[in-house]
VOGU-3710 file (C-alpha; in Angstrom, 3 decimals, decimal comma):
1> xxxxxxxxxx> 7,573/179,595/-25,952  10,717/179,856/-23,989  14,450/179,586/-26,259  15,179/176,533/-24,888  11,942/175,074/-25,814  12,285/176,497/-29,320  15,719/175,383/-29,196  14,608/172,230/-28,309  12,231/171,794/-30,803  14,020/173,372/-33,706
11> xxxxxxxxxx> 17,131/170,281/-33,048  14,579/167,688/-32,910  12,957/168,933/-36,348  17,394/168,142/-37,495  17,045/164,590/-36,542  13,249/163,275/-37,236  12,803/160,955/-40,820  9,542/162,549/-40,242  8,287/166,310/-40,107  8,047/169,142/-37,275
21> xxxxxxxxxx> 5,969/172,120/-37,913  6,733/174,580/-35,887  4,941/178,069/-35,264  5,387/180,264/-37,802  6,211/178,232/-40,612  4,200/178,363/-43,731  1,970/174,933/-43,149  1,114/175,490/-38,987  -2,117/176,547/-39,418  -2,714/173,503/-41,521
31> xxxxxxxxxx> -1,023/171,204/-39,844  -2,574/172,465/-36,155  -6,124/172,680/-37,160  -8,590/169,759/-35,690  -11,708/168,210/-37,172  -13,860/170,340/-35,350  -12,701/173,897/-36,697  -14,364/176,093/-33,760  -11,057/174,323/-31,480  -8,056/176,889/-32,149
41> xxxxxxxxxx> -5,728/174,387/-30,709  -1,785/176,407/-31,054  0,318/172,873/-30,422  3,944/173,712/-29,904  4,692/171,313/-32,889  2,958/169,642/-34,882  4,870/166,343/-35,934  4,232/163,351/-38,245  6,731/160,789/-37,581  7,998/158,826/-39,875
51> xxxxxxxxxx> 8,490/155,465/-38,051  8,704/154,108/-34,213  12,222/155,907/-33,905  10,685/158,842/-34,637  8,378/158,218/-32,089  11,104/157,806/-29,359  12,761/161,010/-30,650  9,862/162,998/-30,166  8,908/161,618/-26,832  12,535/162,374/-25,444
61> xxxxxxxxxx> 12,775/165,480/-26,754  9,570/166,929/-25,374  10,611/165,346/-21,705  14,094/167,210/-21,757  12,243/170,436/-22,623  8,973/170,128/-20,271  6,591/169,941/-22,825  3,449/167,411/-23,285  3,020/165,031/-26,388  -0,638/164,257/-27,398
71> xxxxxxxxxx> -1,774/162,215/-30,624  -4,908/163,461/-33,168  -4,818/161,171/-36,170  -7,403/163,724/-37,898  -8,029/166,159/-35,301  -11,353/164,427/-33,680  -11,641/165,076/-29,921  -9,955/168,072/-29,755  -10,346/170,107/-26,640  -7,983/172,830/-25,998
81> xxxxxxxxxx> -4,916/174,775/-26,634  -2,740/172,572/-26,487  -0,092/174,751/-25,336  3,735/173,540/-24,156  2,174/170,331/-26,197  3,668/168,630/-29,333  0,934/167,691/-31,057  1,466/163,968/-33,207  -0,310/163,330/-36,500  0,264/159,377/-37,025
91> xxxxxxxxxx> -0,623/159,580/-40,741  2,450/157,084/-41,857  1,735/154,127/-39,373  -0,992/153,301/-42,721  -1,001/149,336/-42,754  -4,241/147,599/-43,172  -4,044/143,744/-42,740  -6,945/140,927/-42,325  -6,303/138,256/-40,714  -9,466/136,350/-41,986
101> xxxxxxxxxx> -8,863/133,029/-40,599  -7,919/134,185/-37,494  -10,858/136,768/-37,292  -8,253/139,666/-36,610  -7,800/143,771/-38,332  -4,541/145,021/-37,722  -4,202/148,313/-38,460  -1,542/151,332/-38,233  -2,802/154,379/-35,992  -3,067/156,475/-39,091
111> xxxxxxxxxx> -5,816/154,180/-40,681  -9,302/155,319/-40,703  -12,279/153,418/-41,146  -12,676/153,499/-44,411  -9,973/152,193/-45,847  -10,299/149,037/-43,158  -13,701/148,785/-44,182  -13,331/148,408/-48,005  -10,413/146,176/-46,388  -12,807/143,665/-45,243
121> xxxxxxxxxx> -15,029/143,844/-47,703  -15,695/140,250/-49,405  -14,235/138,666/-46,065  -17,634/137,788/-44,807  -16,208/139,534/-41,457  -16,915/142,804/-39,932  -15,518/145,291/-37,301  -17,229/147,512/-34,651  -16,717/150,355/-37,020  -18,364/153,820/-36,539
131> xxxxxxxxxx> -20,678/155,482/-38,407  -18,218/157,896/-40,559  -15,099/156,827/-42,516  -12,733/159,525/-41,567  -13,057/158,123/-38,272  -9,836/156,832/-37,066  -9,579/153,554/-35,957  -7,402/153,431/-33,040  -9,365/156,955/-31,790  -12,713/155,246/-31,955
141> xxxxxxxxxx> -11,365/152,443/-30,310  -9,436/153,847/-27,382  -12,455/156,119/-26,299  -14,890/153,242/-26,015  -16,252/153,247/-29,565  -19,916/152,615/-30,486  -20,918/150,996/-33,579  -24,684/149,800/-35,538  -22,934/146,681/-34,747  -22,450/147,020/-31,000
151> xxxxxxxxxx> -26,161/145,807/-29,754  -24,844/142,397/-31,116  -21,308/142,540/-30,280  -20,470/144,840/-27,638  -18,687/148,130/-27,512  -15,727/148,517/-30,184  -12,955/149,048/-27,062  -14,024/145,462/-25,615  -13,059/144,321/-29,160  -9,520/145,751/-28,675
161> xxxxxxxxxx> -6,737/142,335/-28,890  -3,718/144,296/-29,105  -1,596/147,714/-28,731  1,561/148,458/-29,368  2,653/151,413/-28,293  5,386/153,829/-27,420  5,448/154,230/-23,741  6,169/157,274/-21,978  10,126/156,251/-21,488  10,604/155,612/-24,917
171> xxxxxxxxxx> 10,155/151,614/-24,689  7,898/149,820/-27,293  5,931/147,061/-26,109  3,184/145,257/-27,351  0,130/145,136/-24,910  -2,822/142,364/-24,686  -4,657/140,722/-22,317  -1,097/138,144/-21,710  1,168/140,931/-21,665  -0,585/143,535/-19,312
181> xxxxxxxxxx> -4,019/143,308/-18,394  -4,278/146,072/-16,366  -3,114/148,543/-18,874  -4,796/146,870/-22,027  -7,873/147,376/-19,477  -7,022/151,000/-19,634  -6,588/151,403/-23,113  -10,193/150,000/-23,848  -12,102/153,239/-23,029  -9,276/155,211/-21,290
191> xxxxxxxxxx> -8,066/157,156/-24,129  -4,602/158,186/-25,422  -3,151/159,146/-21,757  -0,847/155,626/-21,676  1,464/156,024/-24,763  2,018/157,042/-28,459  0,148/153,810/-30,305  1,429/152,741/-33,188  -0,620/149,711/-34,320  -3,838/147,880/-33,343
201> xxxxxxxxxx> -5,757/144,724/-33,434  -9,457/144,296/-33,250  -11,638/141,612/-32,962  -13,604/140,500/-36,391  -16,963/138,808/-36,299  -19,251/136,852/-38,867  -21,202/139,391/-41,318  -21,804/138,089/-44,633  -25,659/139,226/-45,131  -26,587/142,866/-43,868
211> xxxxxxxxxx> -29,291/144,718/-44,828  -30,618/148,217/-43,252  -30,269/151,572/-44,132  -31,698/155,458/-43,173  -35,659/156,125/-43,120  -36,462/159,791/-42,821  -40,016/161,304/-41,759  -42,027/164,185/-41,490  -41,581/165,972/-38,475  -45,833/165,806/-38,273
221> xxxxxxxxxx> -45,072/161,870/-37,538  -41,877/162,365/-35,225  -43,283/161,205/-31,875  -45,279/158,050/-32,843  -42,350/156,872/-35,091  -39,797/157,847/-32,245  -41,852/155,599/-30,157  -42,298/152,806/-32,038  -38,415/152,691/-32,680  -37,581/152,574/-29,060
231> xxxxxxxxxx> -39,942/149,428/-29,052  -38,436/148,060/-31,945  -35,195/148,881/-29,920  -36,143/147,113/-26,739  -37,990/144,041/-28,515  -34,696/142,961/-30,849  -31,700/143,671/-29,083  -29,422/142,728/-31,392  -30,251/145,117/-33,672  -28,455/148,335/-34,575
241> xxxxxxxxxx> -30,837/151,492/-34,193  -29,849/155,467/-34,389  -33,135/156,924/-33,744  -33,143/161,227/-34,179  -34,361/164,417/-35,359  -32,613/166,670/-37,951  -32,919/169,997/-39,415  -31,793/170,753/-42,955  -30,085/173,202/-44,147  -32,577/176,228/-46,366
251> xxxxxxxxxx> -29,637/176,189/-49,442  -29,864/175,287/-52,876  -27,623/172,463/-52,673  -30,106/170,608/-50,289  -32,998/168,431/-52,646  -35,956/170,068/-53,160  -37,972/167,595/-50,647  -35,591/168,433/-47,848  -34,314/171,777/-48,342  -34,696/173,935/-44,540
261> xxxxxxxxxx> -37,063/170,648/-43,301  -37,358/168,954/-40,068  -37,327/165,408/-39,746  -37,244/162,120/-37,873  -34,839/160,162/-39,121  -34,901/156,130/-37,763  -31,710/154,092/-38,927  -30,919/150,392/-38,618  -28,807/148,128/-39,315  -29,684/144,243/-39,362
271> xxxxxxxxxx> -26,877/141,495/-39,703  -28,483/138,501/-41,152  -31,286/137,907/-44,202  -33,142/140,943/-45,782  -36,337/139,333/-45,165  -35,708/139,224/-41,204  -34,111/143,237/-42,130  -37,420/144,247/-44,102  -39,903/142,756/-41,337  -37,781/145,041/-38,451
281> xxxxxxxxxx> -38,206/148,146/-40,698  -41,566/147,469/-41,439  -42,616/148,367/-37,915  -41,689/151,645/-38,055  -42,548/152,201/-41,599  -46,498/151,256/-40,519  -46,473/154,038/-38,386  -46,111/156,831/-40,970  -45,154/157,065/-45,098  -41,224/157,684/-44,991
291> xxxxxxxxxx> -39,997/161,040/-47,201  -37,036/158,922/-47,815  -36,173/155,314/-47,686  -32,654/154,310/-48,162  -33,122/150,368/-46,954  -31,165/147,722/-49,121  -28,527/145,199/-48,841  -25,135/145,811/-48,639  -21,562/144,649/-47,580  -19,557/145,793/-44,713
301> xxxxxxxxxx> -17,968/148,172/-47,322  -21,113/150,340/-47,890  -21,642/150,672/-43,775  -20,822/154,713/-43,867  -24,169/155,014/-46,239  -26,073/154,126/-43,911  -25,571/156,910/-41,562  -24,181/159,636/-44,557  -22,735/161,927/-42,205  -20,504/164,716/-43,909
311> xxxxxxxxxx> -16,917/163,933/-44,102  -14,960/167,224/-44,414  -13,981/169,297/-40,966  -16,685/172,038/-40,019  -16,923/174,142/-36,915  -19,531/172,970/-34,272  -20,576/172,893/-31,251  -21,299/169,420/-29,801  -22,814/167,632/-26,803  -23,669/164,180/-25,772
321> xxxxxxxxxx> -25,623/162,359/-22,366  -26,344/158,651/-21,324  -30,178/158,342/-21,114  -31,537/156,669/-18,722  -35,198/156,425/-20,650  -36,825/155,319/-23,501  -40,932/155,226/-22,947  -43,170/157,308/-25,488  -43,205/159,896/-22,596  -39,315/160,676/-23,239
331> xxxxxxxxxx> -39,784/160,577/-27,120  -42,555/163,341/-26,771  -40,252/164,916/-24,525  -37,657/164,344/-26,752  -39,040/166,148/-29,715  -39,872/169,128/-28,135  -36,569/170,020/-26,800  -35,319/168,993/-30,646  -37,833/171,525/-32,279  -36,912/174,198/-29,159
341> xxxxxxxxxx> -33,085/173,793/-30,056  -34,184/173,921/-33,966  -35,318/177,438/-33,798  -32,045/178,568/-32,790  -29,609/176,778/-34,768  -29,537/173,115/-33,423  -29,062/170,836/-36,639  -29,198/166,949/-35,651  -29,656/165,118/-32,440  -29,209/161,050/-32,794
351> xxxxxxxxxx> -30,503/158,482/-29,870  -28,305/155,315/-30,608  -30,277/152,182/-28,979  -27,818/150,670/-26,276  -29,131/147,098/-24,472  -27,912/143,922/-26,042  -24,583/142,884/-25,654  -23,583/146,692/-24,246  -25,560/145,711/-20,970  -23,642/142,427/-20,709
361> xxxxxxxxxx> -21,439/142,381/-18,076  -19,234/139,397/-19,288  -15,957/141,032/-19,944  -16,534/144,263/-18,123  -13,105/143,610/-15,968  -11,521/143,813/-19,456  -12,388/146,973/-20,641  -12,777/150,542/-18,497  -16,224/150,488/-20,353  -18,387/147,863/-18,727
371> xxxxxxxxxx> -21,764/147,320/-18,902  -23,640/150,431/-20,113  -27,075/149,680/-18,246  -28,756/153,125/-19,960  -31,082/152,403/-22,787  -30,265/155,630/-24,863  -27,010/157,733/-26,056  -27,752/160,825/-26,887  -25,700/162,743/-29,370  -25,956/166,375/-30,389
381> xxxxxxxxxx> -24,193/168,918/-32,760  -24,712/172,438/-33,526  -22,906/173,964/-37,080  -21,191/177,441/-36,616  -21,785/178,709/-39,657  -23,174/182,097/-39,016  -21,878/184,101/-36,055  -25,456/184,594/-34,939  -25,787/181,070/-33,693  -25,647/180,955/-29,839
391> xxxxxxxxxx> -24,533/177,420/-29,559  -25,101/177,241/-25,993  -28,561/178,803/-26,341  -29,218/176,061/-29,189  -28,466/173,085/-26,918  -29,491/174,508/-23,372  -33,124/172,444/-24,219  -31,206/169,035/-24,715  -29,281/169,985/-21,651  -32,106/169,926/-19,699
401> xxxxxxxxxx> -33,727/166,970/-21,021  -30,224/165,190/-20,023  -30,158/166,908/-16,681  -34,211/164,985/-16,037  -32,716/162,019/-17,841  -29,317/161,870/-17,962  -26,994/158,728/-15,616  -23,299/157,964/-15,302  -22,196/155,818/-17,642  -21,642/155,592/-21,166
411> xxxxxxxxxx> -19,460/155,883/-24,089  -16,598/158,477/-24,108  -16,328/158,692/-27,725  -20,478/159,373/-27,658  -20,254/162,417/-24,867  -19,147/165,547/-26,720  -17,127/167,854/-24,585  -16,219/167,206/-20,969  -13,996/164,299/-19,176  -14,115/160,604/-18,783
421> xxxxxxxxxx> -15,721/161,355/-15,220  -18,912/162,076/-17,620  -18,805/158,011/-18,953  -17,441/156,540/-15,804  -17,561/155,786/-12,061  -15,269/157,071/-9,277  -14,023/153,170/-8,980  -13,035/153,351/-12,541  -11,215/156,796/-12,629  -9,263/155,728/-9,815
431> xxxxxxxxxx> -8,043/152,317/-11,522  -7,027/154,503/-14,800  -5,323/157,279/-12,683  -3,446/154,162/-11,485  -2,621/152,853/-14,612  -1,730/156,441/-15,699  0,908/156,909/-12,617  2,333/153,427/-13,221  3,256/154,108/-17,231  3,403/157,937/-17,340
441> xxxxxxxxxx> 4,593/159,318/-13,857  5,429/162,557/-15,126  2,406/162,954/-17,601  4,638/163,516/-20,494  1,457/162,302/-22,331  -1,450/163,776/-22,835  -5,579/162,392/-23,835  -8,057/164,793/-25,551  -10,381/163,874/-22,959  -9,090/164,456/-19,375
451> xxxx> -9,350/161,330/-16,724  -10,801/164,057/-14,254  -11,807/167,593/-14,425  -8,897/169,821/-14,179
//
């Protein structure tokens, strides 16, 4: 870093409410480090701003000394270096607020899901939430966002009515669908390239009864139970499905039953009676006697059970496709390149069911996501635990099985590594560039996920 950068950054730390870490203080590597811990991102600062003004501070400062600002709220979808960048943790924009009557979560752009979840818990309501709680909110949204809920009502970013924001200038607007439609098209599914946000408001729908829940199954039984899922899938579109294969880890904290297994693992998600719920799961569970069964009723508060995913940062290696299939043929298919990936360190692979109201192309001008025609999104990870995992080796056979499979067009949030020209059309990365050059000339602000290859 240049003096007048440090300079720069070392009179801005003078005037923030907030906090600047800067390189070599105490806290950097804490305060740099992402979610995924294989990313050795080396910000230029990492700041937490204390309120809007803060914001503005920030935003000015980096301009006047040629750096970038980008925003992590806990570090997911980091990609790079980040270096000349100030890096933004949002941590004290932290209000949660329901608006039952008029169907409406505001939140701040520190909140993660689940404190909004146990937020609308006893509301009858629910949000297009994703599968983990230390997801952020405004992260899941911005990049698309796909939820157990989204077969029913659409992608989380369509559910996006309002974002204020810090622009690039310093000016703080609030942006809906009155206000600026072309950019609040942007910000559903274009990512954080249009300004610092600050708050948002999603859409809430009706959710009183749900009842689903995680089915795992001996690897012996993967391909008919696979197969009858994707039916399942393609015979109730409404409901939520995450259809996969996982490997467990051989430790002594793992139970006994699981401990270094392989398994299929079928998860769903039914809004509405448990007797409709039970009748859905007991397709699948004819085809083959579950090793676990997890199915019960619960309230939008217990959602994260139902996918259990680990909540702490780890280092791994991820990937994710659009699938354009979902016959018995590709589950067969399917399987093998799972087991092939297993033997050299591949741990999960999950197939969330698309169709529904994601194939609907009523509001697609409102969103940068429209209508996901793809059956299948495919989602991969690999944990670097040991330096003797090849992580490239361990996904090359899901690679391929995208690369016979794989279309244009999906979920950004959902596609690993790469850029947003891996979700969307030319046509689309054209209108966001657009949107981009109007608010952000000088690309003082940066996404995790470029608009276009570099």
């Amino acid at each position: 870093m240049t003096d007048a950068r440090a300079t720069a950054l070392e009179e801005l730390r003078t005037t923030l409410t907030g906090t600047l870490v800067l390189p070599g203080d105490a806290d950097y590597d804490a305060a740099r480090s992402p979610w995924n811990l294989s990313v050795d991102q080396r910000p230029a600062a990492v700041a937490t701003p204390a309120d809007v003004a803060d914001v503005q501070a920030i935003l000015a400062a980096a301009a006047s000394a040629g750096l970038g600002v980008t925003t992590q709220p806990n570090g997911h979808g980091a990609a790079g270096a980040l270096e000349g960048v100030v890096l933004i943790r949002p941590s004290a924009f932290d209000e949660v607020s329901v608006d039952v009557e008029g169907r409406v979560l505001r939140v701040g752009a520190g909140v993660n899901w689940g404190p909004a979840l146990q937020a609308l818990d006893g509301t009858g309501l629910i949000g297009l939430a994703g599968s983990n709680p230390e997801v952020n909110v405004v992260g899941l949204a911005i990049n698309g966002g796909h939820s157990m809920f989204s077969r029913l009502h659409g992608i989380t970013a369509r559910s996006i009515v309002a974002v204020e924001l810090v622009e690039a200038s310093g000016a703080v607007r609030r942006i809906s669908d009155a206000d600026d439609a072309e950019l609040i098209w942007a910000l559903r599914g274009g990512g954080g390239h249009f300004g610092v946000i600050t708050a948002i408001e999603l859409a809430l729908y009706e959710g009183d009864a749900i009842f689903g829940g995680g089915l795992l199954f001996p690897v012996e039984a993967a391909v008919p139970v696979i197969s009858e899922a994707f039916a399942l899938a393609r015979d109730v579109p409404e409901l939520g499905l995450d259809i996969g294969m996982m490997k467990f880890p051989d430790m002594p904290a793992m139970p006994p039953h699981l401990r270094g297994r392989i398994v299929a693992s079928v998860s769903l998600v039914h809004v509405g009676d448990e007797a409709t719920g039970r009748g859905y799961a007991d397709r699948v569970l004819a085809v083959a006697e579950p090793i676990a069964n997890a199915l019960t009723t619960f309230t939008i508060g217990g959602l994260a059970a139902v996918a259990a995913e680990p909540v702490d940062p780890m280092p791994t290696a991820d990937f994710g496709a659009t699938i354009g299939v979902d016959d018995d043929a590709f589950a067969a298919e399917f399987v093998e390149a799972f087991l092939a990936g297993a033997e050299l360190g591949l741990m999960r692979c999950g197939l969330r069911a698309m169709g529904g109201a994601t194939a609907e192309e009523l509001g697609s001008e409102l969103s940068a996501v429209g209508a996901i025609r793809a059956p299948l999104l495919l989602s991969a990870g690999v944990l670097l635990m040991s330096p003797e995992i090849d992580p490239v080796a361990a996904l090359q056979p899901l690679r391929d099985l995208a690369a016979r499979h794989g279309v244009i067009g999906g979920v950004p949030s959902m596609l690993g590594d790469g850029t947003l020209a891996d979700a969307y059309e030319p046509a689309v990365l054209d209108r966001l560039a657009a949107v981009k050059q109007r608010v952000d000339p000088s690309g003082l602000i940066r996404g995790n996920r470029a608009i276009r290859p570099a």
